[in-house]
N, C-alpha and C positions, 0 to 999 in steps of 0.2 A: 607419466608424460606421454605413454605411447596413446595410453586412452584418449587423452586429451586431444593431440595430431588429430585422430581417428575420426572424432567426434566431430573437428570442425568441417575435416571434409568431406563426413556425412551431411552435414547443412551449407555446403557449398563456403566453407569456411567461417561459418559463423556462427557462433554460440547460440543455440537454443534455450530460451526464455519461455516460460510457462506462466499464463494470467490465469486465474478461477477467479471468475465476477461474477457480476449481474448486464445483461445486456441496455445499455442504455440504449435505444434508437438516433437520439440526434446526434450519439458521437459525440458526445462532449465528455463523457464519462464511462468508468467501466470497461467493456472486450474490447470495443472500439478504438476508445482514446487510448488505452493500456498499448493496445498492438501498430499504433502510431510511435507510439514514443520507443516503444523497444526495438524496432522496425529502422528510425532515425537512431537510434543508441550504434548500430552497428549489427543487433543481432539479429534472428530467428524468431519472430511471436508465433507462438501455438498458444489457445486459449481452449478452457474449460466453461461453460456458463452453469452458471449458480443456480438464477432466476433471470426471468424475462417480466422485465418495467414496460411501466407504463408511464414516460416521464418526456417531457422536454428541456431546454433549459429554463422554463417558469417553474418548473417543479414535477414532483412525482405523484401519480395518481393510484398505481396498484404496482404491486410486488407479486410474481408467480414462480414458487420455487420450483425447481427443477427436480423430478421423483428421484428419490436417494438413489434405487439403482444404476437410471440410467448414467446419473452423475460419476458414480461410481467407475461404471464401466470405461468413462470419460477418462476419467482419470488412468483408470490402469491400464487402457490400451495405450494411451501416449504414454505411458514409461516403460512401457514392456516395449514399445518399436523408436521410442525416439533418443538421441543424447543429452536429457534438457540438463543445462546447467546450473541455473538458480528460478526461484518460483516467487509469483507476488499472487497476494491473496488480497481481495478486497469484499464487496458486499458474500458473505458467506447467512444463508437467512434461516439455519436453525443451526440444533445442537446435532443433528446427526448430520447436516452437512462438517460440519469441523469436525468431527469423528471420522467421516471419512479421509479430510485431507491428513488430517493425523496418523492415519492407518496406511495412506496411501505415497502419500512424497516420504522417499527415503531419505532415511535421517541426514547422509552425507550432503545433499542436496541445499545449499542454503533458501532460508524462508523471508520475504518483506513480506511483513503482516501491515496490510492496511486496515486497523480497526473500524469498519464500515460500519455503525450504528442504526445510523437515521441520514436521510437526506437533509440539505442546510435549510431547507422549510420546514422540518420536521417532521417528516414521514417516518415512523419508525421500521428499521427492517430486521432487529433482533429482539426476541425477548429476553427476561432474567435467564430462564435455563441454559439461552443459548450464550447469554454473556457468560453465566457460571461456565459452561465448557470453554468458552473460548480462552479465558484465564486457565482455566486448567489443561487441555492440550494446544493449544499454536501458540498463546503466548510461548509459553517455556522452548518450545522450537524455533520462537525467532530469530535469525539475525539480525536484525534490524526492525521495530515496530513505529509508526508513523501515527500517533494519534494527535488528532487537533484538542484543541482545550477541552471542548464537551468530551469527547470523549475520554481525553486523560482522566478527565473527574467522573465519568461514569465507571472506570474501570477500577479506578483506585482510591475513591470516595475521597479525595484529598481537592480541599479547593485550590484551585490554580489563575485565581484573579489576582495575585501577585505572583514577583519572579519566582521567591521564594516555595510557594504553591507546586510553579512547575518544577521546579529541582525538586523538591521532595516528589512530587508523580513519578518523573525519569526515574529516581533512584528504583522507587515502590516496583515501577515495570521492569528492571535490571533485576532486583531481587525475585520476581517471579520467572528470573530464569532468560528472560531477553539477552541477548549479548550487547544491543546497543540501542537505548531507546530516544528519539528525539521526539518533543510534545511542541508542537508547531504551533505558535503565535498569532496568527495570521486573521483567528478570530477576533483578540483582543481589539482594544482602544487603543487611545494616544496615539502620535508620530512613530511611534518605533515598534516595530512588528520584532518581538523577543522569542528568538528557539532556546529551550533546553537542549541540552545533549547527555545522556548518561553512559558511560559504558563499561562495562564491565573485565577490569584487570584482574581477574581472580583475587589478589587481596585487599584489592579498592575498589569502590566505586568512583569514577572520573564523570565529574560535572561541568560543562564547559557551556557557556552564556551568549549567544551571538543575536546581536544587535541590528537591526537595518533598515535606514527610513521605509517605512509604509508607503505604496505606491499608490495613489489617488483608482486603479482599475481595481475591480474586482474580476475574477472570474470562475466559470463552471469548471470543477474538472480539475482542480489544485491539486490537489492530495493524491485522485489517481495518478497526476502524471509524472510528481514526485517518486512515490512508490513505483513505480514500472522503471522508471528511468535510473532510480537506486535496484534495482534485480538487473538490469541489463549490466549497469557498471561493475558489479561483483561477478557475472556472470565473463564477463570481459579480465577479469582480476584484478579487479579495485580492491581493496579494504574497506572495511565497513562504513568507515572514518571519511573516507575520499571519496567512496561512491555514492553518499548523502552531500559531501558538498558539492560533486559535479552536479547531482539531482538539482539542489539548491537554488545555484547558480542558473542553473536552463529554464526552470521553473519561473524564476525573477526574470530572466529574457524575454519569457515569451506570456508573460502577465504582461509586459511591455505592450506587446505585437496583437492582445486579445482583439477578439472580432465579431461585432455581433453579427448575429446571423437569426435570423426572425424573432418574438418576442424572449423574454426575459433575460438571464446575464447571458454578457460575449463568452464565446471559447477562446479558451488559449489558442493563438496564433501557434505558428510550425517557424 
């Protein structure tokens, strides 16, 4: 408890929150968006950058990862001087980058893994080895993993164009060690945009189905501001459970409020 005191009033009372991205420039995605939302959550954003894009919201043109050391040092200078209290990871664009963060965020430290694959145009920003790592160290460190349909089924070779689909994914990602995985809908078809949720009770796995008319907007920036906005609310002392549905719920507000802003899809509104 006394750390905790300590901690807040080291960041002028407020929890420190940790992004490791990709820089988007327009702000719609990524260090940017991430430290908006953790920023409005209540906490402290300090970010790590991955790579620096080349992308607006029409799409991504180049990916430049960031050289492992400097990255490195990124990282273990912010834990050696700062109080962070939970971490969100998003575009990570090889396998020695996730090697690092595995090596680097201590264990006690909860992790939202936002499995960042490919841009929604299709820009790829990991390959097989770096998928193979990513399963094998940050999955298993999650608390919480956030992958949309493509990715559910790039990670766990399970088709998820039925419900069915995504409950067996959640579970697949729970058993690789996740504490609680939800494979977000949002890509799908039909009127009703369907989350899995899986979570792991040590001698179950708990699957739970949540339903929600589809909103006629789309927009950039979905899934980062989920994942940031679930690391602040654990970060704050959510449970895993409640800080995905405050994420949720903010997320469906401000897809409401999206805004376009020069060519291609609007940003989520604030």
């Amino acid at each position: 408890m006394k750390r905790t005191k300590r901690s807040r009033r080291e960041s002028g009372g407020r929890p420190v929150v940790l992004t490791i991205a990709g820089l988007d420039p327009s702000g719609g995605a990524g260090l940017v968006a991430d430290s908006l939302r953790i920023a409005r959550a209540g906490c402290h954003p300090v970010a790590v950058a991955s790579a620096l894009t080349i992308q607006t919201p029409r799409g991504v043109s180049k990916c430049i990862p960031v050289d492992l050391h400097t990255f490195r040092q990124q990282l273990r200078s912010l834990f050696r001087e700062m109080p962070i209290r939970a971490v969100k990871t998003g575009l990570l664009p090889s396998a020695g980058h996730l090697r690092a963060v595995a090596a680097e965020v201590p264990r006690r430290v909860p992790i939202v893994v936002d499995p960042v694959l490919a841009s929604s145009g299709g820009f790829a920003f990991l390959d097989e080895p770096g998928i193979r790592e990513l399963l094998r160290t940050l999955i298993p460190r999650a608390t919480v993993v956030t992958p949309n349909l493509d990715e559910a089924e790039l990670l766990t070779q399970i088709c998820v164009h039925s419900a069915q689909g995504r409950r067996l994914a959640a579970a697949a990602l729970v058993e690789l060690g996740a504490q609680v995985a939800l494979v977000k809908g949002g890509h799908g078809g039909g009127r009703a945009v369907i989350d899995v949720i899986a979570t792991d009770l040590g001698t179950r796995v708990e699957i739970e189905e949540f339903r929600t008319l589809r909103l006629a907007k789309a927009a950039h920036g979905t899934g980062c501001a989920l994942s940031a906005i679930c690391a602040a609310r654990l970060a704050l002392g959510d449970s895993p459970l409640r800080a995905l549905a405050r994420a949720r719920a903010l997320v469906r507000r401000d897809l409401r409020r999206a805004m376009p802003l020069g060519a291609g899809r609007p940003l989520l509104g604030l």
